[in-house]
N, C-alpha and C positions, 0 to 999 in steps of 0.2 A: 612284663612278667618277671624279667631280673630283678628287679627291681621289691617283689612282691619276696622273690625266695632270698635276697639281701635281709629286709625286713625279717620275714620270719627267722633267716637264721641268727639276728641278731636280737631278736626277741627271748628266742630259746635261750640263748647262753644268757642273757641278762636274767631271764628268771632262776636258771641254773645257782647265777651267782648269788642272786640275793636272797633265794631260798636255803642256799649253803650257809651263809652268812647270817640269816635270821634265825636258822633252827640252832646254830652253833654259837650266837647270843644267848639264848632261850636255855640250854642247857650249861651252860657255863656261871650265868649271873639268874637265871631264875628255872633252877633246875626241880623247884619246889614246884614248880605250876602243872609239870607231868603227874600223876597217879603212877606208882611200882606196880609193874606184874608179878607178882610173886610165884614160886616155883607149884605148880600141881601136877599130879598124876598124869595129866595130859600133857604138859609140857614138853616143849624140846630144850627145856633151858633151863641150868640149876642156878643161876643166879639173882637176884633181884633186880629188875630193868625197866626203866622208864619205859611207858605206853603213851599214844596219842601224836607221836611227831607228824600222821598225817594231817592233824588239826593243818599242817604249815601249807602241804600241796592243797588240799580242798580251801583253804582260805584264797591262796594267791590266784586259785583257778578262779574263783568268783567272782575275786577282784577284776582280772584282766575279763573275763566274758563281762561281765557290765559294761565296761569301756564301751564294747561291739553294741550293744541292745541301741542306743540312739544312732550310732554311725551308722547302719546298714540297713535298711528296712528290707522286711523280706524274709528276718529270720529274727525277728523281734519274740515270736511265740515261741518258737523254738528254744530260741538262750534264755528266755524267761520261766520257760519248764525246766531247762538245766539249770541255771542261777537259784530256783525257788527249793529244786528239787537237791540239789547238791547240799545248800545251807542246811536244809532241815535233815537229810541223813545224816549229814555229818554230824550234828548236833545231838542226834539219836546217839550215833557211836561213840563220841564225847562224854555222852551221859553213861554210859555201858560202861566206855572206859572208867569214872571215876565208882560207878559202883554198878553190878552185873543187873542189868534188868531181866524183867521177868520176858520170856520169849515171845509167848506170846501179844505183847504189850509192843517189842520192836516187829511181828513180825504183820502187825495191825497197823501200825505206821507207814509200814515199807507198800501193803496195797492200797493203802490211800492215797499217797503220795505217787504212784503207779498211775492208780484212776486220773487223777490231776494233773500228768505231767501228758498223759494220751491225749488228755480230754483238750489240752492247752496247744499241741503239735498240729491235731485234727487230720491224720494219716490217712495216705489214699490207700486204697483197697488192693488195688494190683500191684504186686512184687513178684518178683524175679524169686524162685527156691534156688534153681544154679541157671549160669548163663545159658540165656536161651529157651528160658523154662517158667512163662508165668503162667499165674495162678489170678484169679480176679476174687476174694474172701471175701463173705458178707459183715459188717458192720459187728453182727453179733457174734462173729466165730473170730475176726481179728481184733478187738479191743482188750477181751480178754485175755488172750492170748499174749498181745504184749506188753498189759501189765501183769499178767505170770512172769512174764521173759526178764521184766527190770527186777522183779521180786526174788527168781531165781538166780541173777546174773548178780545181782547186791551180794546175796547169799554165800554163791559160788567163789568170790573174790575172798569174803571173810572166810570160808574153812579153808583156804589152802594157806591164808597168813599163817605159817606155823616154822618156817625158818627163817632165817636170816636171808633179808633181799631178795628172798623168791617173787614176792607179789610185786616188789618197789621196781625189780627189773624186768619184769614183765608188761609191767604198766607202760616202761619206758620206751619198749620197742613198741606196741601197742599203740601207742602216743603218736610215734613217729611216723608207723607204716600209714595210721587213718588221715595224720597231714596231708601225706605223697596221695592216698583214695581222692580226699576233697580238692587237693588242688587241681589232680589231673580232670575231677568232674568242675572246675571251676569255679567252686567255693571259696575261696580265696580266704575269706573270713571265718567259716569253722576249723580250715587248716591251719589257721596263726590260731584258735583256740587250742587246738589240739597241741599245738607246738607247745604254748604257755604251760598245759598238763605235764607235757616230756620236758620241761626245763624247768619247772619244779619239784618233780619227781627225782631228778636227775640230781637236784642240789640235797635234797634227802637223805638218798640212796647212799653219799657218804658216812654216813650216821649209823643208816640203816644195813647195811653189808657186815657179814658177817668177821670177827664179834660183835653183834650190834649195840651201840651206844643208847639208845635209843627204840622200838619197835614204834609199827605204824598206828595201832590200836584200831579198834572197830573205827573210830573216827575217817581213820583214813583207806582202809580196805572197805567199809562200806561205800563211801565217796565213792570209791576209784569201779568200783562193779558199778554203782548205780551211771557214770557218766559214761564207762564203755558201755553199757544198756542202751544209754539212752541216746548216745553218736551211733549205735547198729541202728536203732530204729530208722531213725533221723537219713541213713545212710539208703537203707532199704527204700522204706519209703517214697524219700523227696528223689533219689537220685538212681532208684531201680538198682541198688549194685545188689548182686545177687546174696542169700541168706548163707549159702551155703559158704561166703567170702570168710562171713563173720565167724561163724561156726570154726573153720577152717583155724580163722587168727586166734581166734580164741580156745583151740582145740587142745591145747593141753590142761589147762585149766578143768574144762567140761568135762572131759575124758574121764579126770581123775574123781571128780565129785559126782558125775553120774554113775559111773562103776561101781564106786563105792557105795555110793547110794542103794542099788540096785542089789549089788550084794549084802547089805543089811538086813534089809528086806526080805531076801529070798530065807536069809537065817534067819527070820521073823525077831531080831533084835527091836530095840526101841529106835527108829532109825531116827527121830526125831530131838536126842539126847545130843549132848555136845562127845566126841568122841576121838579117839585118835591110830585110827585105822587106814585115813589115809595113804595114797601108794609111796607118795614123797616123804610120811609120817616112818613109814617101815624102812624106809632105804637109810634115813638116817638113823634109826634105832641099830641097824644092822651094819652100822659101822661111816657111813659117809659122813662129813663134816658137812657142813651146813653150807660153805662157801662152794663146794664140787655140786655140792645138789643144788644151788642155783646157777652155777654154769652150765649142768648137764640140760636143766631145763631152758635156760637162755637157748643153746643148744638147738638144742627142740626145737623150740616158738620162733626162734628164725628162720630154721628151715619152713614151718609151717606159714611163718609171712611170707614169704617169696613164693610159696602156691597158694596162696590165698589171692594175692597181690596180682597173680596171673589172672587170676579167673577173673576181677575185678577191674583190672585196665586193660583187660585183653579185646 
């Protein structure tokens, strides 16, 4: 077992390094290869700034989960709904990045790719809501439902991209907490993926931190929702940790896009429109810098891993 947390954590810092290292090639000598965000109405930022650096995390994640697909039998299906399913969001978001697609055209890809990635996992029926508390779903009440949950959860990652290193740090603790879930359920091998995630995320996040050098662009905020979708399902599923774990880690995130959601709605706005009413949207128009509003939230989402974290290795 030492031997396994040696590996992973030297895995992490190598991918740290050479995603630090590749993104900050990329911008230096082919700084042309990014798409500008340029400033709009919704913006949190009046300057013109490369989009897309998470092209680098969803690439390197790919990479190292294929390594796993022939080494481990057992979870062949699994990293092959994640490897098939990552490539092709990402690629979706990459296309958005270089010019805005029509919505409903990504939001048609994202349940296809849903149907594909469940149909590829083939999920047991009985999960855990919170510890201690299963449920046994019928076939036709959980498929759907957890391709809503990767549809939503894609989603949910791309509206909160809207400061500097809010999403890239989140991703990071995120990363790290679901290594500590699968190792301690004995997964040994989704936790070195999970790690590869936070060690390229991590080499990023230099870039991406506020002033950012760089933004993640849909490329990589959708990536990074669709692969924490698809490690909850994965988590649920194969390994009973409870829903409510996820919910929990993920709970700042959801809080803020369902709320908002919800309050759209009741003001019978167009809630389906791109918008900038978010809670995190307001706190930085109302004076916070961008760099205190991803600590506050870091903040947060730690406190929130370490009760999630209970309920899950308890």
């Amino acid at each position: 077992m030492r031997d396994v947390y040696i590996i992973g954590l030297s895995l992490a810092a190598g991918t740290t390094l050479f995603s630090w290292a590749l993104l900050g090639i990329l911008l230096k000598y082919y700084r042309g290869f990014f798409p500008l965000d340029h400033p709009n109405k919704r913006s949190m930022h009046e300057q013109p700034i490369p989009r897309g650096g998470g092209i680098v995390i969803a690439g390197l994640f790919i990479l190292g989960s294929i390594f796993f697909i022939p080494t481990w039998p057992g979870i062949d299906r699994f990293l092959l709904a994640l490897v098939v399913g990552t490539l092709v969001i990402c690629t979706l978001g990459w296309l958005d990045d270089q010019k805005s697609l029509n919505n409903l055209t990504k939001l048609t890809v994202q349940l296809i790719i849903g149907v594909i990635c469940v149909a590829l996992m083939q999920p047991e029926t009985k999960i855990y809501l919170f510890t201690g508390t299963m449920v046994n779903l019928a076939s036709i009440i959980l498929i759907p439902s957890l391709v809503l949950w990767i549809t939503w959860i894609i989603n949910v990652f791309n509206f909160m991209d809207g400061v500097d290193g809010l999403v890239a740090s989140q991703a990071i603790i995120n990363a790290f907490v679901l290594s500590i879930w699968f190792f301690c359920s004995g997964d040994n091998n989704i936790a070195l993926v999970c790690l590869i995630l936070g060690g390229a995320t991590s080499g990023v996040i230099f870039f991406n931190w506020a002033p950012a050098k760089i933004f993640l662009g849909d490329s990589g905020s959708l990536s990074l929702g669709f692969i924490f979708g698809v490690l909850a399902i994965y988590g649920v599923t194969k390994y009973k940790m409870p829903v409510s774990g996820f919910i929990v880690l993920y709970g700042v995130f959801l809080a803020d896009t369902g709320i908002t959601l919800l309050r759209r709605i009741l003001k019978r706005e167009r809630w389906w429109e791109p918008h900038n009413q978010h809670f995190y949207q307001r706190i930085v128009r109302n004076g916070v810098s961008h760099s205190k509003m991803s600590i506050i939230v870091v903040i947060a989402n730690s406190g929130l891993a370490v009760l999630a974290t209970l309920q899950v290795v308890s």
